[in-house]
gemmi code that builds the backbone of each chain (N, CA, C; Angstrom):
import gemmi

chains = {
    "A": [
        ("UNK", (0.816, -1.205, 0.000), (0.000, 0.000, 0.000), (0.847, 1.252, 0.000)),
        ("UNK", (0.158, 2.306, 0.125), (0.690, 3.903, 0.007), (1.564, 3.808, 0.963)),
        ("UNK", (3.069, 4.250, 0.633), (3.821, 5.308, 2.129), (3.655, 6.744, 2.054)),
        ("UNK", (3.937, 7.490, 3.189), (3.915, 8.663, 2.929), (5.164, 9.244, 4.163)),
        ("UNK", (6.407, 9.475, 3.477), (7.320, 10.083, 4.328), (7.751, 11.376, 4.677)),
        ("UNK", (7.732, 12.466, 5.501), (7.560, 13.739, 5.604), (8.847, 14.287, 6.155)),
        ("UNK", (9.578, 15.077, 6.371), (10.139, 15.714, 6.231), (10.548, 17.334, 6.478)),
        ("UNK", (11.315, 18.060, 7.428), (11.438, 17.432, 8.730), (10.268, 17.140, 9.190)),
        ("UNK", (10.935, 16.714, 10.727), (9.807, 16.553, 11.569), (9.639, 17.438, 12.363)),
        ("UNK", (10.562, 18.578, 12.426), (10.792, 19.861, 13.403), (11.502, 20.571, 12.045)),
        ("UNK", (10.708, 22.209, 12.628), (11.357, 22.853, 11.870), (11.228, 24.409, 12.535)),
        ("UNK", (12.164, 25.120, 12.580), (11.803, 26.654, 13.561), (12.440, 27.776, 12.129)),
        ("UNK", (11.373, 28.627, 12.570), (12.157, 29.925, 11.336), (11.871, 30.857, 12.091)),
        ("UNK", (12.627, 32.130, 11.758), (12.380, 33.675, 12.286), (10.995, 33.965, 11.073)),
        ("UNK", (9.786, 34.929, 12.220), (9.272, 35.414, 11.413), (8.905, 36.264, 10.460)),
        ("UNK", (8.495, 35.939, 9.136), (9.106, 36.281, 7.472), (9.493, 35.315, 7.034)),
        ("UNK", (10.586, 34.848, 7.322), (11.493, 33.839, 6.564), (9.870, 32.748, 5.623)),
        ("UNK", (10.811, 32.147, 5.253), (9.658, 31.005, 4.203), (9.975, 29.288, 5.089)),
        ("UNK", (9.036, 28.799, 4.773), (9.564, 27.593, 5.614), (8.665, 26.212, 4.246)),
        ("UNK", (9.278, 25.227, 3.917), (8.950, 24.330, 3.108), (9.360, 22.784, 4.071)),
        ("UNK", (8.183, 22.227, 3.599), (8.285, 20.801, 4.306), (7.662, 20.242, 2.907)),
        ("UNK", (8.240, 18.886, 3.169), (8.578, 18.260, 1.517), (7.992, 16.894, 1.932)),
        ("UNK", (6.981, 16.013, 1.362), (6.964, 14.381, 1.530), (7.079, 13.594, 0.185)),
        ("UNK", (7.295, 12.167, 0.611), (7.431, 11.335, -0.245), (6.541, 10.417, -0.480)),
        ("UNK", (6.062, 9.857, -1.572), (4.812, 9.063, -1.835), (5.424, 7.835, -2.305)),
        ("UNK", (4.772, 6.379, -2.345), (5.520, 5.510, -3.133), (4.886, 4.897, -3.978)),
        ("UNK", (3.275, 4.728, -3.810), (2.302, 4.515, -5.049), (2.411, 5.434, -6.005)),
        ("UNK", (3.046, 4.919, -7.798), (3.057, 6.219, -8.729), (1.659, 6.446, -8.736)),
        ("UNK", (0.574, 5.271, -8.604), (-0.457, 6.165, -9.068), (-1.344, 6.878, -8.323)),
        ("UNK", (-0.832, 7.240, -6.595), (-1.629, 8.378, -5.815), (-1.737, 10.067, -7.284)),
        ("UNK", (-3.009, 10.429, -6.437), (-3.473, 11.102, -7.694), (-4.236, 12.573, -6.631)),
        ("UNK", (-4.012, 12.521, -5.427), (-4.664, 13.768, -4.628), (-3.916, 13.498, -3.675)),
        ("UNK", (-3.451, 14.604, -3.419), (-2.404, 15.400, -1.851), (-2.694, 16.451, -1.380)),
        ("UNK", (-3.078, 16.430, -0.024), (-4.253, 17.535, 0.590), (-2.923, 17.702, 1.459)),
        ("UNK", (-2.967, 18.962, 2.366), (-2.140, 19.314, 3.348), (-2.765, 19.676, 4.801)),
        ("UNK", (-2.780, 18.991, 6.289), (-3.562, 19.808, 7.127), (-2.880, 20.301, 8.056)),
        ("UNK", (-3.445, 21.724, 8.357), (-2.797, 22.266, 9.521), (-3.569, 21.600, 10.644)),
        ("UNK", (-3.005, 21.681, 12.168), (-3.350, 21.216, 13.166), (-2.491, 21.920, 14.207)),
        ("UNK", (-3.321, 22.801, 14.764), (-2.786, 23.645, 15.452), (-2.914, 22.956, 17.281)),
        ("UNK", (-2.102, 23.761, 18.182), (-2.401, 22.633, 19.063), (-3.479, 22.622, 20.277)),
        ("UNK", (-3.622, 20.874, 20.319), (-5.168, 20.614, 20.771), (-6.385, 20.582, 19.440)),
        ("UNK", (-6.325, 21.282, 18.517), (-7.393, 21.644, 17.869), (-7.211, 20.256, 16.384)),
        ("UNK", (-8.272, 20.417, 16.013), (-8.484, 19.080, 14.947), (-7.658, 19.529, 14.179)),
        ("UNK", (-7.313, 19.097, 12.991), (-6.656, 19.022, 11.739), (-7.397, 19.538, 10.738)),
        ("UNK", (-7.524, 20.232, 9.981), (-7.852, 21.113, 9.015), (-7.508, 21.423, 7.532)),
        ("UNK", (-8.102, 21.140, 6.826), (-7.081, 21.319, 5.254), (-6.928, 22.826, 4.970)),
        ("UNK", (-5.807, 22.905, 4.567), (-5.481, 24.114, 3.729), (-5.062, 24.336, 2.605)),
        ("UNK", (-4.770, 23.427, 2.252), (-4.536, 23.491, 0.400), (-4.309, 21.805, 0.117)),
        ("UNK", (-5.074, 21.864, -1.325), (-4.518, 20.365, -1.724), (-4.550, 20.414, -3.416)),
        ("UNK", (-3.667, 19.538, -3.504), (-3.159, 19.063, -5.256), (-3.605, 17.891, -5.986)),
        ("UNK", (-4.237, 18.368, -7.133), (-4.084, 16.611, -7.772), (-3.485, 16.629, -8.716)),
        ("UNK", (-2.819, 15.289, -9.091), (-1.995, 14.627, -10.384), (-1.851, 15.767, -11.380)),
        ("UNK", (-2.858, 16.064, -11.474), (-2.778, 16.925, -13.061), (-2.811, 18.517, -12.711)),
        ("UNK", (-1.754, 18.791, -11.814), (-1.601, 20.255, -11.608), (-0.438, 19.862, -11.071)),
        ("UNK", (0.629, 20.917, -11.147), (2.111, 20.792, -10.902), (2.116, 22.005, -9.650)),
        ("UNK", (1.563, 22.676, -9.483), (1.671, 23.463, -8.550), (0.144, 24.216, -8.163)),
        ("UNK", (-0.075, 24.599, -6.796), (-1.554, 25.826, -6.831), (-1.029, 26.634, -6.065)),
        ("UNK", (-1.060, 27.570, -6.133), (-1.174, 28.638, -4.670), (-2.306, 29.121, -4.309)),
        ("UNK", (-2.069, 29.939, -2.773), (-3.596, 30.225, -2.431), (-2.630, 31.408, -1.020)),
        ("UNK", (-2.405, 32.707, -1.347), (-1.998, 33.765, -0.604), (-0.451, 33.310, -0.684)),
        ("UNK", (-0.182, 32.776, 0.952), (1.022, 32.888, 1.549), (1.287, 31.252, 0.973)),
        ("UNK", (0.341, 30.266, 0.826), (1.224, 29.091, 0.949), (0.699, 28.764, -0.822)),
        ("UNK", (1.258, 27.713, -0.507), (1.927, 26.793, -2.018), (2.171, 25.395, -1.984)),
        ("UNK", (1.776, 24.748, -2.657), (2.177, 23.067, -2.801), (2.775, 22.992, -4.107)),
        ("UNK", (4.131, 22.230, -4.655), (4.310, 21.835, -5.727), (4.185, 19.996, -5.572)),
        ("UNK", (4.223, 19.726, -6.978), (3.956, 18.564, -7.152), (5.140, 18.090, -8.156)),
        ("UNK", (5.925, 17.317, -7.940), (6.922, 16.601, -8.858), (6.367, 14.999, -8.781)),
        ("UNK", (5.664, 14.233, -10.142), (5.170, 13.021, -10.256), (6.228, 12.145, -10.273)),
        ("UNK", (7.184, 12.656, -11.258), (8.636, 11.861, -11.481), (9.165, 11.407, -10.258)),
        ("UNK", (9.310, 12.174, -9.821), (10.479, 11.898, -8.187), (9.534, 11.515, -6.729)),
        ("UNK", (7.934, 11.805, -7.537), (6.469, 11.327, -6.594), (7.539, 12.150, -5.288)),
        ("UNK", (7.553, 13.529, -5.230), (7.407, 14.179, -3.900), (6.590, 14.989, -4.215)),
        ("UNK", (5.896, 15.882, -3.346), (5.230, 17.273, -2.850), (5.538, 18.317, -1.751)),
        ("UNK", (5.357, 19.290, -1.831), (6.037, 20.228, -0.845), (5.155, 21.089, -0.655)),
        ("UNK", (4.925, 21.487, 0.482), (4.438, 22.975, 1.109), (5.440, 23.983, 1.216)),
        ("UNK", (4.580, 25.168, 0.797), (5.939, 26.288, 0.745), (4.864, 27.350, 1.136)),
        ("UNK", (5.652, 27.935, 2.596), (4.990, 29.256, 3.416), (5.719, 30.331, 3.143)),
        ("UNK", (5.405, 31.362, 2.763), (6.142, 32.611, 2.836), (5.540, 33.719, 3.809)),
        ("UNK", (6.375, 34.225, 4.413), (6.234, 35.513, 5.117), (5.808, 35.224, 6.271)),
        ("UNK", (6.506, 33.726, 7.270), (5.866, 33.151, 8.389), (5.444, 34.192, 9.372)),
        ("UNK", (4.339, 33.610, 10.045), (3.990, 34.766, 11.473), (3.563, 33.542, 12.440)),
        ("UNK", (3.867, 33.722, 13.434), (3.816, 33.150, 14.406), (2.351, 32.484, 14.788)),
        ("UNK", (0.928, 32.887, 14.043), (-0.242, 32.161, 13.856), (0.121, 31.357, 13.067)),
        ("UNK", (1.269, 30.957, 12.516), (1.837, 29.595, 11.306), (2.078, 28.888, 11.945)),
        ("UNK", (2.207, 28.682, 13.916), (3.082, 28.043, 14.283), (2.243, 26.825, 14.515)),
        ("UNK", (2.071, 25.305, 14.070), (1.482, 24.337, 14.162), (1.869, 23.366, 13.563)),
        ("UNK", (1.437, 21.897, 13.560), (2.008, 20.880, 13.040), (1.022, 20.229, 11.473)),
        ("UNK", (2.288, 20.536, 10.497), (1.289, 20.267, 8.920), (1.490, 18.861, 8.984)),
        ("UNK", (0.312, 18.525, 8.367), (-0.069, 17.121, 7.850), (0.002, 16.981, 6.620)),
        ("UNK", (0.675, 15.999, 5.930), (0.631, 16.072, 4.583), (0.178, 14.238, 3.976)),
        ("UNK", (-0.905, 14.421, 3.331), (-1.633, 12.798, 3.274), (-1.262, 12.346, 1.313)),
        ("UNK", (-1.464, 11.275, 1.241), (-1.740, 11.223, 0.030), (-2.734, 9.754, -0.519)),
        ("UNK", (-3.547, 9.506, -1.664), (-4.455, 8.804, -1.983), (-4.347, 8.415, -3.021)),
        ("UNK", (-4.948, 7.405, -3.724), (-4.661, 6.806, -5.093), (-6.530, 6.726, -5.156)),
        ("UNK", (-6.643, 6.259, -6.717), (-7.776, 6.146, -6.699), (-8.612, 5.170, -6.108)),
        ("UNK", (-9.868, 5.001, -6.153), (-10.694, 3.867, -5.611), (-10.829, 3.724, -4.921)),
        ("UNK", (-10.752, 2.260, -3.909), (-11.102, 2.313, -2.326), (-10.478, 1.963, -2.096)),
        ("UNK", (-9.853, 3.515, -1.222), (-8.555, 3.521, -0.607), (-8.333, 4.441, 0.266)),
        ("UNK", (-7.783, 4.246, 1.557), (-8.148, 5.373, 2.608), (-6.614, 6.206, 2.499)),
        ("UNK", (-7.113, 7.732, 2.907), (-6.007, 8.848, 2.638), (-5.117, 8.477, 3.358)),
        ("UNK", (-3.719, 8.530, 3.028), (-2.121, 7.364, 3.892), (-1.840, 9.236, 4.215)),
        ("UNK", (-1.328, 9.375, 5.805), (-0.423, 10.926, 6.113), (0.682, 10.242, 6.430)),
        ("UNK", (1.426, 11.307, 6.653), (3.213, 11.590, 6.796), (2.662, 11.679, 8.656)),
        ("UNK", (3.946, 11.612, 9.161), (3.999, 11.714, 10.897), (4.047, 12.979, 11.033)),
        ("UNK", (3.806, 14.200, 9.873), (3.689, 15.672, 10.255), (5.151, 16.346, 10.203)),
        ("UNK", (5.120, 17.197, 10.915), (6.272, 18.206, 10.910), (6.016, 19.625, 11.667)),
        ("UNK", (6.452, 19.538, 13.168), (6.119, 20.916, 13.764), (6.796, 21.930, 13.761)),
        ("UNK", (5.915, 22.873, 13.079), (7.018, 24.422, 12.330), (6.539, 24.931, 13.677)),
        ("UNK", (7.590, 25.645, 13.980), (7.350, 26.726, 15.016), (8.012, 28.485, 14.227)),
        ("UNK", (7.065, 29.040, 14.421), (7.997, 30.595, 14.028), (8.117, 31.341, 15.276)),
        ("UNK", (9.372, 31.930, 15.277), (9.865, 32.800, 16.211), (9.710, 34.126, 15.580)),
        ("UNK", (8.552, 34.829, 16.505), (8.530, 36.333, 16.316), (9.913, 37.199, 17.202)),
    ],
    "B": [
        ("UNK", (-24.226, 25.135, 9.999), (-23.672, 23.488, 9.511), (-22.825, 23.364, 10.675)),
        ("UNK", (-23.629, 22.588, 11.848), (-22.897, 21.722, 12.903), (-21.288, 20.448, 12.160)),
        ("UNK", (-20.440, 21.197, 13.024), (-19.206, 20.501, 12.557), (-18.959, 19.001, 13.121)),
        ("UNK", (-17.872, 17.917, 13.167), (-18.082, 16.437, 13.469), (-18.143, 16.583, 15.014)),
        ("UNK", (-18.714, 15.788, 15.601), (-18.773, 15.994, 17.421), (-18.282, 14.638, 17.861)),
        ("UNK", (-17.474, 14.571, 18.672), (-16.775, 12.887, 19.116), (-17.064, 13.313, 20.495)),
        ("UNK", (-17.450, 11.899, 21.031), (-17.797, 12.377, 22.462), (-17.376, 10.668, 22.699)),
        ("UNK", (-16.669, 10.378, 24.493), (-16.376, 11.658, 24.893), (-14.961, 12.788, 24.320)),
        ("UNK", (-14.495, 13.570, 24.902), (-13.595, 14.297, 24.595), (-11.889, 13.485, 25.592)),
        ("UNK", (-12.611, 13.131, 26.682), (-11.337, 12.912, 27.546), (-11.250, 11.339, 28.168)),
        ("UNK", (-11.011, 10.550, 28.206), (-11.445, 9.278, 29.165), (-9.828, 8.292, 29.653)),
        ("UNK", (-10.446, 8.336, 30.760), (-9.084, 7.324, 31.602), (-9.480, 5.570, 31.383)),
        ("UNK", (-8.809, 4.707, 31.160), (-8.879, 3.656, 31.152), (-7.676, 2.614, 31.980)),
        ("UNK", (-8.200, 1.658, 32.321), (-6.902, 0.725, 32.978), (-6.766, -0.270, 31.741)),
        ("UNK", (-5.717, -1.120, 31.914), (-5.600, -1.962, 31.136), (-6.714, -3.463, 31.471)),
        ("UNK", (-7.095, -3.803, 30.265), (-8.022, -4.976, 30.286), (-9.484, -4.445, 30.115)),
        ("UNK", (-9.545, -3.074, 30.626), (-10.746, -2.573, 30.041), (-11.047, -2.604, 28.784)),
        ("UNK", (-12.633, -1.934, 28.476), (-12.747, -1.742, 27.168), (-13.812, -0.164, 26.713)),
        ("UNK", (-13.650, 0.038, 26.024), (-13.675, 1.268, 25.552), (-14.747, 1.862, 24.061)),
        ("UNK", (-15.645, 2.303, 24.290), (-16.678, 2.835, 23.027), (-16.261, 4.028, 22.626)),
        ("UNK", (-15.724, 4.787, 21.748), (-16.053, 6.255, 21.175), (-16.990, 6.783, 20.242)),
        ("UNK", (-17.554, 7.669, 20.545), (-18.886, 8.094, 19.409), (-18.174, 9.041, 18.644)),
        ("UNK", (-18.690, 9.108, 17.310), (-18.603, 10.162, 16.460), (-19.965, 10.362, 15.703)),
        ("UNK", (-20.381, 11.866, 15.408), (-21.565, 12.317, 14.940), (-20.762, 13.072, 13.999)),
        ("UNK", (-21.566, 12.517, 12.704), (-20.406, 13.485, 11.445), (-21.497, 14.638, 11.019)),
        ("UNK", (-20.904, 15.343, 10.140), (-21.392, 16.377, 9.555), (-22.681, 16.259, 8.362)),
        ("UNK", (-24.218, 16.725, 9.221), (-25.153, 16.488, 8.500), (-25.139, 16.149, 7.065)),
        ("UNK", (-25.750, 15.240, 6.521), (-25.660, 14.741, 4.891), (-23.995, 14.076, 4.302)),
        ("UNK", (-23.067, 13.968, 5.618), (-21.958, 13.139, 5.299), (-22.353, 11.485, 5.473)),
        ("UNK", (-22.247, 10.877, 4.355), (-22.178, 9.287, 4.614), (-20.869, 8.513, 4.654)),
        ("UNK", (-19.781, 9.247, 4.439), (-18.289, 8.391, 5.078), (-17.805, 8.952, 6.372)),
        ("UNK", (-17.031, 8.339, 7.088), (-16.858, 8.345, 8.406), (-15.703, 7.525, 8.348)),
        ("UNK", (-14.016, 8.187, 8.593), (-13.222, 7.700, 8.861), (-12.709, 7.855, 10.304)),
        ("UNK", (-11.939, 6.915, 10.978), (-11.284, 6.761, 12.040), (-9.916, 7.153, 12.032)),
        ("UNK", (-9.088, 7.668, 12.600), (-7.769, 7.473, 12.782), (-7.086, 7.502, 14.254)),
        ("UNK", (-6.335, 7.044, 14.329), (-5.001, 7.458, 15.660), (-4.095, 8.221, 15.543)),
        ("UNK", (-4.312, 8.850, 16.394), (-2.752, 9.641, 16.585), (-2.078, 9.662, 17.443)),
        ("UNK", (-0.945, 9.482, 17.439), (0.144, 9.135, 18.028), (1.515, 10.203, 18.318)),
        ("UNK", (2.197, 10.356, 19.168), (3.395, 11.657, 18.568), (4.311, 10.631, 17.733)),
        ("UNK", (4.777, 9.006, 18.174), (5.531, 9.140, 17.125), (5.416, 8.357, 15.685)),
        ("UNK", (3.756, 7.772, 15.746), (3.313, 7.242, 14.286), (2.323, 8.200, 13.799)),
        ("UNK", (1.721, 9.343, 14.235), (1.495, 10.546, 13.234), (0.007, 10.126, 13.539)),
        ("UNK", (-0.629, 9.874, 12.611), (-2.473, 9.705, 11.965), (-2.299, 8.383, 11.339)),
        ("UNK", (-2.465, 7.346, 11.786), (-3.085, 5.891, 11.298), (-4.047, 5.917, 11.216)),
        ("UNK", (-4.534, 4.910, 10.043), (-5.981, 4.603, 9.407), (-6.371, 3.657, 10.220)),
        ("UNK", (-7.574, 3.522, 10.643), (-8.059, 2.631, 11.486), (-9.159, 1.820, 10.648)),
        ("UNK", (-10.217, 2.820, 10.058), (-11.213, 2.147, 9.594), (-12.320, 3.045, 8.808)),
        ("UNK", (-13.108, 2.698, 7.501), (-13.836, 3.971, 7.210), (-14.867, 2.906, 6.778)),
        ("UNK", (-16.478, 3.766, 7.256), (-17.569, 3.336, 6.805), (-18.196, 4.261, 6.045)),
        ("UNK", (-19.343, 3.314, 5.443), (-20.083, 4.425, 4.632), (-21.437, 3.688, 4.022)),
        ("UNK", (-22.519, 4.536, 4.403), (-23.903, 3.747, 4.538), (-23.967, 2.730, 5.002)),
        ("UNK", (-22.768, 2.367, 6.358), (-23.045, 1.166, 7.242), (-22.182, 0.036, 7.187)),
        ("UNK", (-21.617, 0.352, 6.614), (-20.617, -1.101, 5.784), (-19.359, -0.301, 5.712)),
        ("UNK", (-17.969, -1.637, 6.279), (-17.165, -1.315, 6.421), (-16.333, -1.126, 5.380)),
        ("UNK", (-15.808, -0.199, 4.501), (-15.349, -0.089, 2.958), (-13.915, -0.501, 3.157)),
        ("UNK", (-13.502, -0.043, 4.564), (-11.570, -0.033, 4.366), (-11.407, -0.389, 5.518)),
        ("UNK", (-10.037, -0.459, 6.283), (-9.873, -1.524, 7.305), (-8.683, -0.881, 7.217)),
        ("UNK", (-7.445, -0.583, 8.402), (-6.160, -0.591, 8.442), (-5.194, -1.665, 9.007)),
        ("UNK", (-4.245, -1.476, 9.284), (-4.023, -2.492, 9.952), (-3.659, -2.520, 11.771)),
        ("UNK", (-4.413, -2.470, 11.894), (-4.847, -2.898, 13.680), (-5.272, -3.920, 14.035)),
        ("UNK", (-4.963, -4.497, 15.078), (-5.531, -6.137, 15.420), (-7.324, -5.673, 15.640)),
        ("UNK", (-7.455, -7.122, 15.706), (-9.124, -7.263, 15.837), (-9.768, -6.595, 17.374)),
        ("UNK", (-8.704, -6.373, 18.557), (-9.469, -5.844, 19.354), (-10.194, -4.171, 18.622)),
        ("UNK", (-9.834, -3.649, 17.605), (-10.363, -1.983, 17.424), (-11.554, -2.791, 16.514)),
        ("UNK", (-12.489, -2.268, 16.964), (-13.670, -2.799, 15.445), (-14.437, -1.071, 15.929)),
        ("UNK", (-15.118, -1.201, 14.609), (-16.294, -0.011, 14.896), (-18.071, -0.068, 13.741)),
        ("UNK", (-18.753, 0.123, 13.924), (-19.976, 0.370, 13.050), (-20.573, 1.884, 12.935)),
        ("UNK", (-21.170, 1.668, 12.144), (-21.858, 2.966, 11.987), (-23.541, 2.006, 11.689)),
        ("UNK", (-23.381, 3.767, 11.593), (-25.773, 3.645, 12.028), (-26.417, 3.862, 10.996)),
        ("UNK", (-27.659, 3.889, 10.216), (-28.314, 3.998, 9.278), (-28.241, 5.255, 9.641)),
        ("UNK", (-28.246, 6.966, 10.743), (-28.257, 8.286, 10.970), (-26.536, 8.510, 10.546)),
        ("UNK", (-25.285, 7.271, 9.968), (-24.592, 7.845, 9.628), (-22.846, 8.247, 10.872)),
        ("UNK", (-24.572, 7.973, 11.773), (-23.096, 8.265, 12.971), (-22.481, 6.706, 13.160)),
        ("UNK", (-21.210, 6.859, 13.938), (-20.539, 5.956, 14.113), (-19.842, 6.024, 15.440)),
        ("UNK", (-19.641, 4.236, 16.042), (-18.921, 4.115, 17.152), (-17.871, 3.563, 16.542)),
        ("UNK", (-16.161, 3.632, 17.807), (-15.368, 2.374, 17.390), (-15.520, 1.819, 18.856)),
        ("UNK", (-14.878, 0.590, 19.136), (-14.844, -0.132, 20.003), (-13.582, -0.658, 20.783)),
        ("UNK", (-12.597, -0.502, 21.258), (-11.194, -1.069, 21.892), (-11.293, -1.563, 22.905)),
        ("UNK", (-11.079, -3.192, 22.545), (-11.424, -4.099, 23.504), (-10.035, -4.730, 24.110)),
        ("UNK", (-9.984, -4.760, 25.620), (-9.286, -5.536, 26.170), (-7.716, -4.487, 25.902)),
        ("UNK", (-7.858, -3.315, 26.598), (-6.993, -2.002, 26.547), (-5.792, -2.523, 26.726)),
        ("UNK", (-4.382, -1.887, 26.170), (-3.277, -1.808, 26.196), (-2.515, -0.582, 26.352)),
        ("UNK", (-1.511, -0.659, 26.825), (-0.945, 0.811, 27.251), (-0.508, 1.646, 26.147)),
        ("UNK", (-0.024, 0.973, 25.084), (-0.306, 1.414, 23.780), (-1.084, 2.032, 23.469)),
        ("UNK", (-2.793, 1.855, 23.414), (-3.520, 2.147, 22.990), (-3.735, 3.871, 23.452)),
        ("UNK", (-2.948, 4.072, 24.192), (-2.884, 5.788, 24.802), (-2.996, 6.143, 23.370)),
        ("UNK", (-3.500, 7.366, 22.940), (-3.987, 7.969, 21.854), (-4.984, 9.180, 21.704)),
        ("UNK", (-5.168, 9.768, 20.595), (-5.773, 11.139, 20.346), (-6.673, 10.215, 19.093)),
        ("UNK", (-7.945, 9.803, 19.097), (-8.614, 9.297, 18.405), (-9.681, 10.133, 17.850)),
        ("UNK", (-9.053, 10.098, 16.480), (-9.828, 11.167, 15.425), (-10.644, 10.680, 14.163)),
        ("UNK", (-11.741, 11.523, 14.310), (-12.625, 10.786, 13.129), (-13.214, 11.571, 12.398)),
        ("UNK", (-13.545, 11.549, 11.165), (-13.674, 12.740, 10.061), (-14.873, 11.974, 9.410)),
        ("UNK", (-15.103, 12.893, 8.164), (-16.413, 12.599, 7.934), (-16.138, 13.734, 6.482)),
        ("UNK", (-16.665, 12.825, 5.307), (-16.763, 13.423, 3.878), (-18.432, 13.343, 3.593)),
        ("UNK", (-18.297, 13.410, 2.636), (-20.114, 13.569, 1.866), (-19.966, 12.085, 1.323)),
        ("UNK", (-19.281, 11.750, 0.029), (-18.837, 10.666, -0.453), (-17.387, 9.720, 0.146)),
        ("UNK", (-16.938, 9.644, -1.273), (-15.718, 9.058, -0.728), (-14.495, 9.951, 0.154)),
        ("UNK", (-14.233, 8.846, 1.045), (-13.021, 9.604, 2.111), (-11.525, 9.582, 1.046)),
        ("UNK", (-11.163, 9.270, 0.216), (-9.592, 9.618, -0.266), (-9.635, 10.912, -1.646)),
        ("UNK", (-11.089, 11.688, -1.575), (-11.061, 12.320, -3.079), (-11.783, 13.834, -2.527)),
        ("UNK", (-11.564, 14.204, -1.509), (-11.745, 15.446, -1.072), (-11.533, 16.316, 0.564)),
        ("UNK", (-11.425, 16.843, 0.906), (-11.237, 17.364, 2.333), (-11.955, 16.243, 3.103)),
        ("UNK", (-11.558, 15.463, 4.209), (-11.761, 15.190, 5.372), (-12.454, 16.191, 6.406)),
        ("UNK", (-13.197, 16.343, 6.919), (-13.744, 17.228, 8.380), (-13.243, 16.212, 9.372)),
        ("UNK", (-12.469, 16.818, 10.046), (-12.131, 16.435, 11.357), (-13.303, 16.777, 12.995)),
        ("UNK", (-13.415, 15.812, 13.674), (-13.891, 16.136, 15.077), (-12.685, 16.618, 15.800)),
        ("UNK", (-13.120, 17.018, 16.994), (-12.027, 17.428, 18.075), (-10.895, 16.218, 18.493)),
        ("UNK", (-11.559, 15.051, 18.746), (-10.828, 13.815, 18.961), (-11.637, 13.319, 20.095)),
        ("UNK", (-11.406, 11.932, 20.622), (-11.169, 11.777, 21.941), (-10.317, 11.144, 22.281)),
        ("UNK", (-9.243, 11.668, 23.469), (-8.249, 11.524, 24.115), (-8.477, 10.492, 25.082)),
        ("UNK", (-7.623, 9.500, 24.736), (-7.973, 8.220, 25.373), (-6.552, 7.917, 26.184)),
        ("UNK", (-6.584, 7.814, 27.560), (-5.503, 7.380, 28.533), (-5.638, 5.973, 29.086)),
        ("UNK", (-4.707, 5.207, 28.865), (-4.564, 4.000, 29.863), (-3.577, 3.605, 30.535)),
        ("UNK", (-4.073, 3.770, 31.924), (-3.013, 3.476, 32.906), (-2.720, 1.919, 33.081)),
    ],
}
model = gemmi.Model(1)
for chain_id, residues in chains.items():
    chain = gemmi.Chain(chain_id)
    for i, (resn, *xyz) in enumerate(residues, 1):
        res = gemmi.Residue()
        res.name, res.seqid = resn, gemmi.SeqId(i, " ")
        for name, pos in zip(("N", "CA", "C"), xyz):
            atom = gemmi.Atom()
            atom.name, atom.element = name, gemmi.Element(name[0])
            atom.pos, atom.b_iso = gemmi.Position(*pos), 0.0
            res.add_atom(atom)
        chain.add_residue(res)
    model.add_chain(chain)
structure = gemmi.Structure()
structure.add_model(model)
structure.setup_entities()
């Protein structure tokens, strides 16, 4: 079945700076990669997601690219503020019946 | 639009006990996934139903089972507790299928066993 390996698992930036967390998929044919924030205590939440046939979306401050070849994906934050500070989830799915596989996360912290 | 509600929110357990969690998903959702969370295995798949019937399965031994209700809502069940089983048990809820659009998450319930 699906892996999904994430990358770091800790990560701290000054705030501004950009901060990118990157995972790895191992089914070529996962075909949707959602990203959730989960701030702490509080549920998990999507904030942006990709499928197969888009190489990149943005939406303000953040960004997902998609490389199929090398099957990674990445979140990319710019202009961190310290309401960024939480742990992203990054899942991925193939078609059919098949339940969404996540990464063990990655807790960004920004330092104001 | 009432969001997913898991109740309870907090519960202590000893080992050998056993354990029900409810989840009430989001009006007109018919999938209902389970997961665990863990700090150091992340969000495991536990189990997803949908109109009552179990579609997917992860891999957990047979003590975790769960059903859902013709209203959609769903219990899981953890029988015969392990200290392991300490966890943040989260369950979401789509319209259709759970791997082809946003998940809604509940709050969780936080499950302790001493």
């Amino acid at each position: 079945g699906e892996n999904v390996e994430q990358h770091p698992s800790t990560l701290s930036v000054q705030e501004g700076d950009s901060a990118v967390i990157k995972c790895t998929y191992s089914d070529s044919a996962s075909n949707y990669f959602p990203w959730y924030k989960q701030e702490l205590g509080k549920r998990p939440q999507l904030i942006i997601d990709i499928r197969s046939n888009v190489g990149e979306k943005k939406d303000q401050r953040i960004a997902v690219t998609l490389n199929k070849t090398a099957k990674h994906f990445s979140l990319h934050i710019t202009e961190t503020q310290p309401e960024d500070s939480a742990v992203y989830l990054c899942a991925a799915s193939t078609p059919g019946n098949t339940p969404l596989v996540f990464g063990k996360g990655t807790r960004l912290s920004v330092i104001a | 639009k009432a969001g997913v509600t898991q109740t309870p929110r907090y519960l202590i357990k000893t080992r050998g006990q056993q354990v029900t969690l409810s989840c009430s998903p989001i009006s007109g959702h018919r999938s209902v996934s389970w997961y665990q969370q863990t700090p150091g295995q992340g969000l495991q798949f536990l189990f997803e139903y949908f109109s009552e019937t179990q579609r997917n399965k992860g891999n957990f031994p047979g003590r975790f089972s769960g059903r859902q209700f013709s209203n959609s809502r769903s219990e899981m069940n953890v029988s015969t507790l392990e200290l392991g089983d300490s966890a943040l048990y989260l369950c979401a809820s789509t319209p259709t299928w759970a791997n082809t659009g946003e998940l809604f998450f509940g709050e969780g319930s936080r499950l302790t066993v001493l």
